[in-house]
BABAFI-778996 format. One line per field, with one value per residue (C-alpha): residue in three letters; x, y, z; residue number from 1. Coordinates in Angstrom, 3 decimals, always signed. Layout:
% BABAFI-778996
miba <- (ALA / ...)
X <- (X / ...)
Y <- (Y / ...)
Z <- (Z / ...)
vexza <- (NUM / ...)
***
This chain:
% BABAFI-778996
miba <- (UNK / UNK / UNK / UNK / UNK / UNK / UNK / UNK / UNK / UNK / UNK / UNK / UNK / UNK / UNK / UNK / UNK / UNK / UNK / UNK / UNK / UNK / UNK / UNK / UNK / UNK / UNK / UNK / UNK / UNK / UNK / UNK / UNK / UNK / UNK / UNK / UNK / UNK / UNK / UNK / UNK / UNK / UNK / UNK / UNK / UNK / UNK / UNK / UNK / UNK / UNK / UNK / UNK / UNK / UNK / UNK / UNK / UNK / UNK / UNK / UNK / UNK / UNK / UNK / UNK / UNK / UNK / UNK / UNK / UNK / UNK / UNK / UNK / UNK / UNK / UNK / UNK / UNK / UNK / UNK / UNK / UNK / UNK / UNK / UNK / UNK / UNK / UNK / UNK / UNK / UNK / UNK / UNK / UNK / UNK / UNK / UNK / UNK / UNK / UNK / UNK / UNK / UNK / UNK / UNK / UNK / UNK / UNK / UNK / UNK / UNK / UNK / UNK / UNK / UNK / UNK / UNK / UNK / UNK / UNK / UNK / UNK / UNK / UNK / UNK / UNK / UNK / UNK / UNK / UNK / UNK / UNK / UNK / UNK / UNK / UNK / UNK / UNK / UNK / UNK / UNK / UNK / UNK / UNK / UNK / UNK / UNK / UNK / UNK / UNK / UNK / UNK / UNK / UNK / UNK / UNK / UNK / UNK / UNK / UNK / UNK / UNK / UNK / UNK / UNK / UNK / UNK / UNK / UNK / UNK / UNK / UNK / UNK / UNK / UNK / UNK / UNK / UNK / UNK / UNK / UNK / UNK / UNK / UNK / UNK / UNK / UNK / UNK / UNK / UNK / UNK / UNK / UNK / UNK / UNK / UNK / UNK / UNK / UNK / UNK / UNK / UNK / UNK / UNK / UNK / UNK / UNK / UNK / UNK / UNK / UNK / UNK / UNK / UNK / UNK / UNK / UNK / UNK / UNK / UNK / UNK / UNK / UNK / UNK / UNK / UNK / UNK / UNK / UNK / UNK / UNK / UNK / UNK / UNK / UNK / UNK / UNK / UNK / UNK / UNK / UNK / UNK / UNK / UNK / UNK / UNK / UNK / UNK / UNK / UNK / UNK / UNK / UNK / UNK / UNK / UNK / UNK / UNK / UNK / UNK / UNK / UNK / UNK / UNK / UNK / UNK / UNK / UNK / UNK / UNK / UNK / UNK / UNK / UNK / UNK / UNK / UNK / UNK / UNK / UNK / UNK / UNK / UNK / UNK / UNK / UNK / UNK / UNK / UNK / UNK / UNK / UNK / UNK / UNK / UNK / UNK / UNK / UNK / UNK / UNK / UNK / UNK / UNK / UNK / UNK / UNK / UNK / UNK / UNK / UNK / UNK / UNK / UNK / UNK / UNK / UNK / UNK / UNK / UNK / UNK / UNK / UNK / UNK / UNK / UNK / UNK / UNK / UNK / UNK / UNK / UNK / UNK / UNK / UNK / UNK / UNK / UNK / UNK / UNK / UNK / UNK / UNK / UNK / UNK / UNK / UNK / UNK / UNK / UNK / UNK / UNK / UNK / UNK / UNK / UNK / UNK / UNK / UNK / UNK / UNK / UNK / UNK / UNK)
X <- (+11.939 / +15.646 / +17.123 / +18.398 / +19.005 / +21.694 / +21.142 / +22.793 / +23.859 / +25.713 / +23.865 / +24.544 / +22.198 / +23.731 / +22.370 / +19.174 / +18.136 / +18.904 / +16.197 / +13.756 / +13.888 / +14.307 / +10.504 / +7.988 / +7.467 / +11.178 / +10.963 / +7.871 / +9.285 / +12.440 / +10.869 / +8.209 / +10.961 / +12.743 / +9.737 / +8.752 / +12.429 / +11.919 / +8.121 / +4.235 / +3.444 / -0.145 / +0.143 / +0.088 / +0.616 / -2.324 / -2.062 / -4.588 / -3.574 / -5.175 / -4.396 / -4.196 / -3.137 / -4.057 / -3.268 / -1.113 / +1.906 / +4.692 / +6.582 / +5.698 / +5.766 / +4.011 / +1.707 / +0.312 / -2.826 / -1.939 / +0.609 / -0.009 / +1.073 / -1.508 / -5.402 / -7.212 / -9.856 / -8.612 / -10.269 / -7.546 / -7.701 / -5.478 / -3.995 / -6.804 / -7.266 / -5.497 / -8.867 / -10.627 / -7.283 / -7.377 / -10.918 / -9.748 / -6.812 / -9.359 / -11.732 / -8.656 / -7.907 / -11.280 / -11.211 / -8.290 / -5.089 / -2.296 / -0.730 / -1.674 / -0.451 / -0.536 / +0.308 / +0.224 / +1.012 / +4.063 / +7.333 / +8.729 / +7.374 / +7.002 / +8.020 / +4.130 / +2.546 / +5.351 / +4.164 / +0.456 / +1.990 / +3.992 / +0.381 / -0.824 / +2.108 / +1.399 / -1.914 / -2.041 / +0.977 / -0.724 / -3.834 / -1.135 / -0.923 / +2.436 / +2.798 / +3.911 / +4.129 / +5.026 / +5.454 / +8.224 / +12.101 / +13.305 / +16.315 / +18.407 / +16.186 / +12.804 / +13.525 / +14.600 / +11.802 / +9.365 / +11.525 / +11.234 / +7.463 / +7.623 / +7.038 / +8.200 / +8.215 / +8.737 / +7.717 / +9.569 / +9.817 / +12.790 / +10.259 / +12.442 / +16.005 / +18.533 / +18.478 / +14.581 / +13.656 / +14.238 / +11.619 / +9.018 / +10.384 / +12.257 / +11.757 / +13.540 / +16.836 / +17.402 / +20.178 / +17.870 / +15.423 / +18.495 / +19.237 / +15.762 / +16.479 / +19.468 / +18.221 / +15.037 / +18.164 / +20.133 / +17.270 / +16.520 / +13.336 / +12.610 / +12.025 / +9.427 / +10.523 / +9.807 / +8.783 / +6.037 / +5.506 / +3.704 / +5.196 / +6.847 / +10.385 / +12.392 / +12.234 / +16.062 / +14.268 / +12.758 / +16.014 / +18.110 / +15.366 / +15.713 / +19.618 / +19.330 / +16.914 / +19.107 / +21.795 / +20.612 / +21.571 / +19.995 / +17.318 / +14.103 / +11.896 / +8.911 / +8.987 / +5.873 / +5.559 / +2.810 / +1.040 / +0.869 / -2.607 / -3.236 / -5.557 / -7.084 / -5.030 / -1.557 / +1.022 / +1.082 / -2.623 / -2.275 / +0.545 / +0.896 / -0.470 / +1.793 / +1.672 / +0.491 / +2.867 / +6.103 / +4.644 / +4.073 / +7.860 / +9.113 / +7.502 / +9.044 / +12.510 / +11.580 / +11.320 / +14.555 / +16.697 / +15.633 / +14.565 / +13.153 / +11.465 / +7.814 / +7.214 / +3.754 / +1.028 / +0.132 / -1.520 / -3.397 / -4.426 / -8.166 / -7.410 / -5.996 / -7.740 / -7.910 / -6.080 / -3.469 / -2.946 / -2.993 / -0.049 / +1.722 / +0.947 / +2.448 / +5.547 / +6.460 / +3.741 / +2.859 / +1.631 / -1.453 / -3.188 / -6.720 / -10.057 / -12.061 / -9.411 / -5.369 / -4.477 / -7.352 / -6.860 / -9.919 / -8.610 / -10.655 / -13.187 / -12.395 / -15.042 / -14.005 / -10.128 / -11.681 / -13.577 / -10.456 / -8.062 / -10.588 / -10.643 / -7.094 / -6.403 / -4.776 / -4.956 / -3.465 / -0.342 / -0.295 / +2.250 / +0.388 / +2.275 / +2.348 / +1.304 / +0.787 / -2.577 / -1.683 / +0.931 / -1.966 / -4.487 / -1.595 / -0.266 / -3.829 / -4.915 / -1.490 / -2.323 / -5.848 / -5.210 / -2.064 / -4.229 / -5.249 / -9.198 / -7.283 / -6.398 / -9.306 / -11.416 / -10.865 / -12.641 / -16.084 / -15.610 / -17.998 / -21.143 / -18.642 / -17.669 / -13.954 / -14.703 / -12.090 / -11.200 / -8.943 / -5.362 / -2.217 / -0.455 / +1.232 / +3.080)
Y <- (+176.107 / +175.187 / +172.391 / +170.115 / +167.132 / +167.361 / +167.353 / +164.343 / +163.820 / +160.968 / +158.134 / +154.768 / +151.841 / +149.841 / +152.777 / +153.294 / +149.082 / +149.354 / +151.957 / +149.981 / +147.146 / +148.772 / +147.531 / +150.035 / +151.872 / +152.450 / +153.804 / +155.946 / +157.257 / +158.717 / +160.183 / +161.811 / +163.644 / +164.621 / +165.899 / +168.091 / +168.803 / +170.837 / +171.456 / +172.011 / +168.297 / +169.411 / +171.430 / +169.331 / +171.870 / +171.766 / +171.426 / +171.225 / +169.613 / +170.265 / +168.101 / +171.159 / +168.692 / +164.656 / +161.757 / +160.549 / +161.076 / +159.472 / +158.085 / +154.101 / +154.523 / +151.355 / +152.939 / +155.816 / +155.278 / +159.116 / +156.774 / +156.455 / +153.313 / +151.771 / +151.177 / +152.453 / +154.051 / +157.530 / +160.469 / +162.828 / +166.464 / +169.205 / +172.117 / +174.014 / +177.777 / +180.057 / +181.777 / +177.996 / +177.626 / +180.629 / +180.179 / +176.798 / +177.964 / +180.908 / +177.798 / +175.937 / +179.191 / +178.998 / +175.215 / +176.227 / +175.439 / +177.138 / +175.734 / +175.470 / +172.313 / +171.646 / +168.801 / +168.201 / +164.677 / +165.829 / +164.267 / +167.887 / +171.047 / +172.575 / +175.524 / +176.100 / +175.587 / +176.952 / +180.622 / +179.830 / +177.666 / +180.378 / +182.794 / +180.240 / +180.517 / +184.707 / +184.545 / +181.580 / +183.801 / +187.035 / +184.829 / +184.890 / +180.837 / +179.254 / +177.701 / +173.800 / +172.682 / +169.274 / +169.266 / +166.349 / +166.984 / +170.467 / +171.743 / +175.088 / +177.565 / +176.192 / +175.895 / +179.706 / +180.517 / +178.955 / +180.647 / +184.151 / +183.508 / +183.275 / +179.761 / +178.405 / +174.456 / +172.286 / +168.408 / +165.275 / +162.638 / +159.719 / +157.141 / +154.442 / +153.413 / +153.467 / +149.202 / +148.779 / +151.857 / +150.587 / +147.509 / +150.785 / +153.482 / +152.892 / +156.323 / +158.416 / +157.455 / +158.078 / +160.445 / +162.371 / +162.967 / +163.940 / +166.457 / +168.071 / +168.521 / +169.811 / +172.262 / +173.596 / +174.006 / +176.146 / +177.897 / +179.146 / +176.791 / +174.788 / +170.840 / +168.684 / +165.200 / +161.285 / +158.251 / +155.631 / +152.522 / +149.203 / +148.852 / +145.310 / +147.089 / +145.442 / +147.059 / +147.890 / +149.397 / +152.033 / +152.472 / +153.300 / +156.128 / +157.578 / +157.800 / +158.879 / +161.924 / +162.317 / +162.743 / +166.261 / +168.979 / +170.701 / +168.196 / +168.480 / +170.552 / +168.181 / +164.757 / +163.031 / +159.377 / +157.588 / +154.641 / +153.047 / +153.353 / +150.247 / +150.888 / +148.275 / +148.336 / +149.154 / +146.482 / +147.278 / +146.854 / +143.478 / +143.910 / +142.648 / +145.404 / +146.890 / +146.239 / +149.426 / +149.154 / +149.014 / +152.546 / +154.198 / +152.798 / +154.643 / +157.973 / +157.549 / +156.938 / +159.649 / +161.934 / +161.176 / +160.856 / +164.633 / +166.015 / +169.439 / +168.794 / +168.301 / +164.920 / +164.476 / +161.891 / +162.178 / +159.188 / +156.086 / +157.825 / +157.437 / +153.500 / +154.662 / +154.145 / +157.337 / +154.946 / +154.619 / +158.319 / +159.010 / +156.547 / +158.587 / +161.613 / +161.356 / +159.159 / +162.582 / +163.091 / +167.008 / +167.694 / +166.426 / +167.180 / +168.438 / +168.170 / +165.669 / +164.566 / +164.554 / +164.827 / +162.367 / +159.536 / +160.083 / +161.723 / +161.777 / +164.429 / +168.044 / +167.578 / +164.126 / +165.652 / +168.370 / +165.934 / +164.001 / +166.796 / +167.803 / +164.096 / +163.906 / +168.011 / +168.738 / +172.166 / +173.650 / +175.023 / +178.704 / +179.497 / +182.325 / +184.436 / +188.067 / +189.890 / +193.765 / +194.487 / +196.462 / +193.786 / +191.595 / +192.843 / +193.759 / +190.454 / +188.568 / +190.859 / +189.774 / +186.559 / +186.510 / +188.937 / +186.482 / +183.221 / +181.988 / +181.194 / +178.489 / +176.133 / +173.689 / +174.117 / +170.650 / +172.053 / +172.792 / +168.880 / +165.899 / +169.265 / +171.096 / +168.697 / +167.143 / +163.465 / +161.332 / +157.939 / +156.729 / +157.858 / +156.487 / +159.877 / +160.746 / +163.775)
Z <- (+105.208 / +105.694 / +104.171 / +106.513 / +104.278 / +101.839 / +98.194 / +96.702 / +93.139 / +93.314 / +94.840 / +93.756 / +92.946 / +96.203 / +98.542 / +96.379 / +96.423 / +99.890 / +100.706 / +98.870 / +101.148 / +104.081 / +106.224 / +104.756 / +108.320 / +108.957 / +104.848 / +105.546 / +108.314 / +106.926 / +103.682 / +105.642 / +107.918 / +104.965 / +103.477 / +106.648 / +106.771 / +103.456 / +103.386 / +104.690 / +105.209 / +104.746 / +101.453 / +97.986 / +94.837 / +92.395 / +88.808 / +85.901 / +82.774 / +79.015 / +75.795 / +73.760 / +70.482 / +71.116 / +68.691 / +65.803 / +67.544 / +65.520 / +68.494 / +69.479 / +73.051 / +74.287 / +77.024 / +74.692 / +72.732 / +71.515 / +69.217 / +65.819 / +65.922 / +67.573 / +66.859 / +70.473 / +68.980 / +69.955 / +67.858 / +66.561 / +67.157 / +65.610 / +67.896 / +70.082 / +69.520 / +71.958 / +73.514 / +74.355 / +75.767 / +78.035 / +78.782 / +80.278 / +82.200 / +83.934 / +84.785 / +86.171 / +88.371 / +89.643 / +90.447 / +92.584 / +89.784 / +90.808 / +87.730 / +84.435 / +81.928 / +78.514 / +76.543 / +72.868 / +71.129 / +69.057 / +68.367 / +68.880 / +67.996 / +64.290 / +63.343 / +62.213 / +65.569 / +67.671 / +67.302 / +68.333 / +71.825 / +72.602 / +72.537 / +74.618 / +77.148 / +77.252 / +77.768 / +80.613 / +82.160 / +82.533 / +84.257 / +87.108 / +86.879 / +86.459 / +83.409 / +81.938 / +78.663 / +77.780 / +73.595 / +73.042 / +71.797 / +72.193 / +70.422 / +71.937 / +70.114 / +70.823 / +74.185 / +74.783 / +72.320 / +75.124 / +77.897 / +76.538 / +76.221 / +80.164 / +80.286 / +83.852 / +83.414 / +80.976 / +80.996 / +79.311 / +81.334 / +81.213 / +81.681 / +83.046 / +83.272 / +80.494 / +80.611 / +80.190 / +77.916 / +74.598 / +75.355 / +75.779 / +73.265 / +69.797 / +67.910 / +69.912 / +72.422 / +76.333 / +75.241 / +73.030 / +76.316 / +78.122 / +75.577 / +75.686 / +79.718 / +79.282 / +76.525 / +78.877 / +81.896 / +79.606 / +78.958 / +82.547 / +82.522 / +84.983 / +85.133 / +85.188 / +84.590 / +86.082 / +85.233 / +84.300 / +86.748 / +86.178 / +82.772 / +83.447 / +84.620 / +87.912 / +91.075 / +89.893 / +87.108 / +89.145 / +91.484 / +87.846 / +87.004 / +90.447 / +90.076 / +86.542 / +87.767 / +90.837 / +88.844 / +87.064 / +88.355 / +89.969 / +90.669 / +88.854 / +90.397 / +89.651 / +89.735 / +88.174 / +89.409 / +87.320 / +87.475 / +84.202 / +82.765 / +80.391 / +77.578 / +75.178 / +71.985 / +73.179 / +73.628 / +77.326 / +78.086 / +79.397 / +81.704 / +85.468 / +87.631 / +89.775 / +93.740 / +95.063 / +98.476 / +95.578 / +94.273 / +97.633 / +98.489 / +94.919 / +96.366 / +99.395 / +98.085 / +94.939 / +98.319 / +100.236 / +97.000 / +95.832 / +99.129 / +97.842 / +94.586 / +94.496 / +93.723 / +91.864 / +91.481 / +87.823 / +85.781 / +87.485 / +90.293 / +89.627 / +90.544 / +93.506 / +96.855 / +99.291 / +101.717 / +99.401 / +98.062 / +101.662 / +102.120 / +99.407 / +100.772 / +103.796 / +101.832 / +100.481 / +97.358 / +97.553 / +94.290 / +91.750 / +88.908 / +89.704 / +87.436 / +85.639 / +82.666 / +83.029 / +79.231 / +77.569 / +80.452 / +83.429 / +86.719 / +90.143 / +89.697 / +91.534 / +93.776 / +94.669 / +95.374 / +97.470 / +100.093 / +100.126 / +101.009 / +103.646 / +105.131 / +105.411 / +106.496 / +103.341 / +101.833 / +98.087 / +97.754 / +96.934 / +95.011 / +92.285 / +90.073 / +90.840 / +87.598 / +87.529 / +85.894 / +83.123 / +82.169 / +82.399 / +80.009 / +77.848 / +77.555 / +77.578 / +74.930 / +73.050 / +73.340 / +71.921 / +69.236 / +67.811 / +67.104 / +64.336 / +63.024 / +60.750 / +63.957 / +64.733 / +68.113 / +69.706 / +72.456 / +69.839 / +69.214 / +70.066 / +70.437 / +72.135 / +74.888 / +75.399 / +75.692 / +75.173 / +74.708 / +77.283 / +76.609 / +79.074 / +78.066 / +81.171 / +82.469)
vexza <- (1 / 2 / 3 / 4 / 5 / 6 / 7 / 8 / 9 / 10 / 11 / 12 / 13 / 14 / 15 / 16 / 17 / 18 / 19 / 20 / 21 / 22 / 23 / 24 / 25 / 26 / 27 / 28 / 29 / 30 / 31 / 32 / 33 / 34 / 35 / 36 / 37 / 38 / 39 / 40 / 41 / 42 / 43 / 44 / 45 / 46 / 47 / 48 / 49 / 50 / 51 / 52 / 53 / 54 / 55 / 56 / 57 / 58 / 59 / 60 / 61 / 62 / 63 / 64 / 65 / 66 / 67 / 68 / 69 / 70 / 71 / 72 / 73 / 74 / 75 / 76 / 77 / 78 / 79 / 80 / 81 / 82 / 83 / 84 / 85 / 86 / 87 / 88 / 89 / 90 / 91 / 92 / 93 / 94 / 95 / 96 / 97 / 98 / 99 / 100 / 101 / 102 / 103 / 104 / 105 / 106 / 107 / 108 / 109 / 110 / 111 / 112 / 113 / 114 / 115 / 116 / 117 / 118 / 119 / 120 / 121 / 122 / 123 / 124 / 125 / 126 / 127 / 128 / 129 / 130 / 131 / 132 / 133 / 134 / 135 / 136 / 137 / 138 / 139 / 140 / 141 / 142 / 143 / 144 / 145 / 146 / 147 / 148 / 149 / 150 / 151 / 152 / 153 / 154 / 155 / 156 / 157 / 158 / 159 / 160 / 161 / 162 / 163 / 164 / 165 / 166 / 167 / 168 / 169 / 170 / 171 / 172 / 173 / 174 / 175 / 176 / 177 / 178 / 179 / 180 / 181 / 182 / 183 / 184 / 185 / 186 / 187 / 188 / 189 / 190 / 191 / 192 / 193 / 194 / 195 / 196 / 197 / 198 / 199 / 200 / 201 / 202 / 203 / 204 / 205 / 206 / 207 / 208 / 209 / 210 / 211 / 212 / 213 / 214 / 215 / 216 / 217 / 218 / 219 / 220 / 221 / 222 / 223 / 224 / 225 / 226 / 227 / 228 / 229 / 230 / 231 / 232 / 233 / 234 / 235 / 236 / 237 / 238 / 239 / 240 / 241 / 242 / 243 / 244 / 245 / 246 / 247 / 248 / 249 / 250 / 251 / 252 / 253 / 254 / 255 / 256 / 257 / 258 / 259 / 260 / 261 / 262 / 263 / 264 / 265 / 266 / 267 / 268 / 269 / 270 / 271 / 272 / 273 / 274 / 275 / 276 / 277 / 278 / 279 / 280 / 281 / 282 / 283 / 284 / 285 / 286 / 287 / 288 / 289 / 290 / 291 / 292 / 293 / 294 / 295 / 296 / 297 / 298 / 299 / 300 / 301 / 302 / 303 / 304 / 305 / 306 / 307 / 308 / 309 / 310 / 311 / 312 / 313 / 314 / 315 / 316 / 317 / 318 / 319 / 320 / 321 / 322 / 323 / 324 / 325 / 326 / 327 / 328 / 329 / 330 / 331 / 332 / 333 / 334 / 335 / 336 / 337 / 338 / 339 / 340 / 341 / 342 / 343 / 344 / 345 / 346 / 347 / 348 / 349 / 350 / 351 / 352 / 353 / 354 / 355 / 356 / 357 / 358 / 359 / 360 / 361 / 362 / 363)
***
């Protein structure tokens, strides 16, 4: 579709508060004309996420059980073998996935586990799914390590603004998560990056996070809006819930702030009403992750997703990587012949089920 709306890099937080409190018709009504403006109103991209590594993360972020800083009762699991991996991304396919997302609870990368994610990025490739990792910090050579590997997207989120992120996150700096962006750009990756609501921020909180991701450019090309999932045991668990009308009105603005990126409900949408993820919908929200579990945190099931989409006339983005099939059984025979019997089957865990304990991971 053509762009109609021009792409703006340089919005400032007077223009951006004044959005927010514009009356929430007169808001919903200009997001959802940008959004037609740029795409199907009635197509949402589908995503499936797996927790190919979860726990001990060194970082403190105060919404993550994964945090080995905190006691949540979380079972640690080391990094999942390629093939359960691949088996999962064919499953995802077949649930209707167009993309496939991992996520492992790292502080960045080693140089030890690198070789067996970038077998996993191969083989999940040559499914013809696009592909999203989301690993922590990159540096310049792990990040055109992952792009040679094919991989199309990669996640790390800002969280919030600049002014409220170090009462969330102390082991690691907004600059350094700028850094990591700017290292997947370089790359010729593309962007996956938002932010977590319902921590305790100010609404000018969420207006700094949209002008810091506005500010990239280009734009991200998805923008994950979460709801903050509180779990017993982190320092966040007993925060003030966040009114749901202030996170439809952050889609909407998300929406007319970066007009053609596919802005995404990720985490907390299980606690979300249809009438509300309806609301969002149509504020400018054309992308979710699909399935039972997003990372170890519960999601709406598939099935549940599917009568919803029906309800409301909503149908999956196609967007499916073309993949000859020779590449394809060369590259998915690549895949499973480089793992490694060493690397524990988290999948094989709990008599070979995934259950978690609730994790506010988000993505």
């Amino acid at each position: 579709m053509t762009t109609l709306t021009a792409t703006r890099h340089d919005w400032t937080l007077e223009e951006v508060q004044a959005l927010f409190a514009l009356p929430l018709n007169d808001l919903l009504f200009k997001a959802h004309s940008i959004h037609r403006e740029n795409f199907d109103p009635n197509a949402v991209q589908v995503s499936t996420l797996l927790s190919i590594k979860t726990g001990a993360c060194p970082e403190d972020c105060k919404y993550c059980p994964q945090s080995g800083h905190y006691n949540t009762g979380l079972e640690k699991e080391r990094l999942m073998e390629v093939q359960q991996v691949l088996e999962q991304a064919k499953a995802a396919k077949a649930s209707g996935a167009s993309r496939f997302c991992m996520g492992a609870a790292w502080k960045s990368p080693s140089k030890k586990d690198l070789p067996y994610v970038v077998e996993m990025v191969k083989g999940v490739k040559s499914l013809g799914l696009e592909t999203c990792m989301t690993l922590g910090m990159l540096d310049k050579e792990q990040a055109s390590e992952l792009a040679q590997a094919g991989l199309d997207y990669y996640n790390h989120n800002l969280d919030t603004s600049p002014e409220f992120y170090d009462k969330i996150i102390t082991t690691r700096t907004y600059q350094d998560r700028l850094d990591t962006l700017s290292h997947v750009r370089d790359a010729g990756m593309k962007i996956c990056s938002g932010g977590i609501l319902g921590m305790g921020e100010k609404e000018s909180d969420r207006a700094k996070l949209l002008i810091q991701l506005s500010t990239l450019a280009p734009h991200p090309e998805s923008v994950p809006i979460n709801m903050l999932v509180k779990v017993e045991g982190t320092p966040l668990d007993q925060v003030e819930a966040l009114d749901p009308i202030e996170f439809v009105r952050t889609i909407a603005v998300a929406r007319i702030m970066m007009p053609a990126s596919h802005v995404r409900l990720s985490a907390g949408r299980e606690e979300m009403s249809d009438e509300m993820q309806a609301m969002t919908f149509f504020a400018g929200a054309n992308s979710i992750f699909y399935g039972e579990r997003l990372l170890t945190t519960a999601n709406p099931q598939a099935e549940k997703d599917k009568m919803l989409f029906t309800r409301l006339g909503i149908h999956p983005e196609r967007r499916e990587v073309s993949v000859d099939e020779t590449v394809h059984e060369a590259a998915l025979q690549e895949a499973l012949d480089g793992q490694n019997s060493q690397f524990y089957d988290a999948s094989a865990s709990n008599n070979g089920t995934r259950e978690r304990k609730p994790c506010g991971l988000v993505v």
